[in-house]
Structures are given as structure tokens and as C-alpha cells.
C-alpha positions in Angstrom: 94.4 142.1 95.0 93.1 141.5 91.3 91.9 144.3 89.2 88.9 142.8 87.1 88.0 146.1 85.3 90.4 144.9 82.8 89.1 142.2 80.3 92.5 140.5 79.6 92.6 140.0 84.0 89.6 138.2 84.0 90.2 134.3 84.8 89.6 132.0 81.8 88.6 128.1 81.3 91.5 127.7 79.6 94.2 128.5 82.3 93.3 125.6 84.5 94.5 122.9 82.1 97.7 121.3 81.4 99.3 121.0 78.2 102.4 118.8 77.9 103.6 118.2 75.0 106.8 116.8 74.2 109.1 113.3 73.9 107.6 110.3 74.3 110.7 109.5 76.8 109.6 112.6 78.8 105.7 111.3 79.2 107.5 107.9 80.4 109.5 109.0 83.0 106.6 111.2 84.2 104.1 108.1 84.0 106.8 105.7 85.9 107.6 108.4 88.4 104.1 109.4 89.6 103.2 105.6 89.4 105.7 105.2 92.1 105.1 108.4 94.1 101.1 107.1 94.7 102.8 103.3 95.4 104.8 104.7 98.8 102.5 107.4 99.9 99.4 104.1 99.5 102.7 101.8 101.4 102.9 104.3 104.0 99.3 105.0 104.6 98.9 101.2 105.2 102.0 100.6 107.1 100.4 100.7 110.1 98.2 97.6 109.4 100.9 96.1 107.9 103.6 96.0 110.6 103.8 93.9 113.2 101.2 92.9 116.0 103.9 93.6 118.5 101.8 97.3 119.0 98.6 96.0 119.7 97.4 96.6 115.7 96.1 93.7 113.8 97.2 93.2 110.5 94.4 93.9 107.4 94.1 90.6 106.2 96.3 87.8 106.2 98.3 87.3 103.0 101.3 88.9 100.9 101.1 93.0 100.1 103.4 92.5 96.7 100.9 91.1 94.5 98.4 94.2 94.8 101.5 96.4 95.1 101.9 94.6 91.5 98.4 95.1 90.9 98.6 98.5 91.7 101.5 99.5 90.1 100.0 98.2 86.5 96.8 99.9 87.0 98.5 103.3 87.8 100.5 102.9 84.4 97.4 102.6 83.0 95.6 105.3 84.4 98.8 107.9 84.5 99.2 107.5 80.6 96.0 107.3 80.0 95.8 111.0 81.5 99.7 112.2 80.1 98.5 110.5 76.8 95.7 112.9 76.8 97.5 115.9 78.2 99.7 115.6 75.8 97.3 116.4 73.0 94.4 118.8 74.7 94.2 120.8 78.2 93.6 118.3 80.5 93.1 120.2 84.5 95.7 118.4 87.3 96.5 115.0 85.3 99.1 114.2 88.0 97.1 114.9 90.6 93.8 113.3 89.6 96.0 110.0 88.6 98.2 110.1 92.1 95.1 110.3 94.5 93.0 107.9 92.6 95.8 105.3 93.0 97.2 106.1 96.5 93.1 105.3 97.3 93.0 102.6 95.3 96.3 100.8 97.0 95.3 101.8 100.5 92.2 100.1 100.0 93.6 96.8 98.8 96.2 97.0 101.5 93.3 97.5 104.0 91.2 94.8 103.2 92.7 92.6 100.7 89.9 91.8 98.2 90.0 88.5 96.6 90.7 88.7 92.3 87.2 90.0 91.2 86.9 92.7 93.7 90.8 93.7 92.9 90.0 93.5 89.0 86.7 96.0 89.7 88.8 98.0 91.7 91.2 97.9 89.0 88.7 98.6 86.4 86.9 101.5 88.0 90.5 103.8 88.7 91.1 103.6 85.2 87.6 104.4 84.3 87.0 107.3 86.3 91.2 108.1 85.1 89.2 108.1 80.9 86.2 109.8 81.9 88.1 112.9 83.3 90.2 113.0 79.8 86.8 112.2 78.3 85.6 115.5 79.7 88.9 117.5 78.9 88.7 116.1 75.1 85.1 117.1 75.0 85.9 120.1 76.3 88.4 121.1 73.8 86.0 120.0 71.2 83.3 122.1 72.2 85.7 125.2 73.1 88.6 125.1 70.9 91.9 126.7 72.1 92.8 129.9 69.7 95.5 129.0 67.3 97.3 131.9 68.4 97.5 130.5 72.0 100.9 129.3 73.7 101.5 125.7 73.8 101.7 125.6 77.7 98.9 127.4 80.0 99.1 128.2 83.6 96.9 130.0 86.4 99.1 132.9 86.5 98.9 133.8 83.0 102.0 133.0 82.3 101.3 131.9 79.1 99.7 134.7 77.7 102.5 136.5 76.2 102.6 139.6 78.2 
């Protein structure tokens, strides 16, 4: 059990975020590997409608999965460093896992129902959106609260960061 009589135990804002810096070959492989972590688990989650109609399951739609697998994976690249590019810089809360469940919804969707171009391109459109307004936020939130200069460069819920 926590003891909040003591000031320095009390939860702060700024142990929720994220800051990663470091190589730009680091933020790559971090990018490409989520990317493909959200493209099977949104593969799996539509296998079912994709297998065959031996089972008694109708495909989703007629038509090939690769191109919005393709689609997919381009939009999650775009999204992903869209979010590492900004965690790199200021606190950004759960980058990863903001990015990986926006995508793994985004792909079971299109797997599901496979939308025609304009409806894929809005789909598109609207993961990386809602992917720059949550490092929108964590940018605006650093500008309003500044981090203390004095601070370590990574923060984590357990106060790990805190030098004690």
C-alpha cells in the first residue's frame, strides 16, 4: 500500500509519458516492428472471415487481403513515427500502444468489409489523424507544463526515474 503523507509519493502528470530518445536507427526498428506486430494480430483477428467456406463462414468480401495489408502497413508507418517522432522529443503517454490498437482496428475493419479506395483513403486518413492529435495533446502539454531541467531523460510509473 502507498503512503501519500509524503509529497515526493504523490503520483505526478509527468510519470505517465514516455520519453525515447535516441538513434534514429533505434526509432526505425521500433516503428517497423510495431507496424508488423498490429499487421498479424489485425491478420489473425480476420482470419476467420478470411479462410475457407469449408466451415460454414462466408468470406468478408470478395477480393485480395494484400493490397489493404499494403495499405495498412503504410498507414501504420505513418502513424507509429508520427507518435516515436514525437516521443522522441516530449512525454508522449503509451505511443506504442495508442499506434498498435488504432491500426489492428483499422486492418480488421478493411479485412471485414473491404471498402472500395475512398472509404480505405478516409480510413487511412482518420488513424493518422487521431495518431497527430494525441502527440498534438502531448506537445501541448509539454508546452503548457514544462518538464524541470533537472528531470531524467526517461520517466516511468514507478518513479524510477526520479533519482532516488
Amino acid at each position: 500500500m502507498m503512503d501519500f503523507a509524503d509529497p515526493e509519493d504523490l503520483p505526478d502528470a509527468d510519470d505517465e509519458g514516455e520519453l525515447r530518445p535516441g538513434p534514429l536507427w533505434r526509432h526505425a526498428a521500433w516503428v517497423l516492428g510495431v507496424t508488423a506486430a498490429a499487421l498479424l494480430v489485425g491478420w489473425f483477428l480476420s482470419e476467420f472471415r478470411l479462410g475457407a467456406p469449408d466451415f460454414g463462414i462466408p468470406a468478408a468480401a470478395p477480393g485480395s487481403p494484400w493490397p489493404l495489408l499494403a495499405v495498412g502497413g503504410v498507414t501504420g508507418l505513418a502513424a507509429l513515427g508520427l507518435l516515436r517522432a514525437t516521443a522522441a522529443r516530449v512525454l508522449v503517454y503509451g505511443p506504442g500502444r495508442v499506434g498498435f490498437v488504432l491500426l489492428v482496428i483499422g486492418i480488421r475493419l478493411a479485412l471485414a468489409y473491404r471498402p472500395g479506395a475512398p472509404i480505405l483513403a478516409a480510413g487511412a486518413a482518420a488513424v493518422v489523424l487521431c495518431a497527430a492529435a494525441w502527440a498534438g495533446q502531448a506537445v501541448w502539454q509539454e508546452r503548457r507544463h514544462p518538464a524541470p531541467a533537472q528531470a531524467t531523460p526517461t520517466r516511468s510509473r514507478n518513479g524510477a526515474g526520479r533519482g532516488r
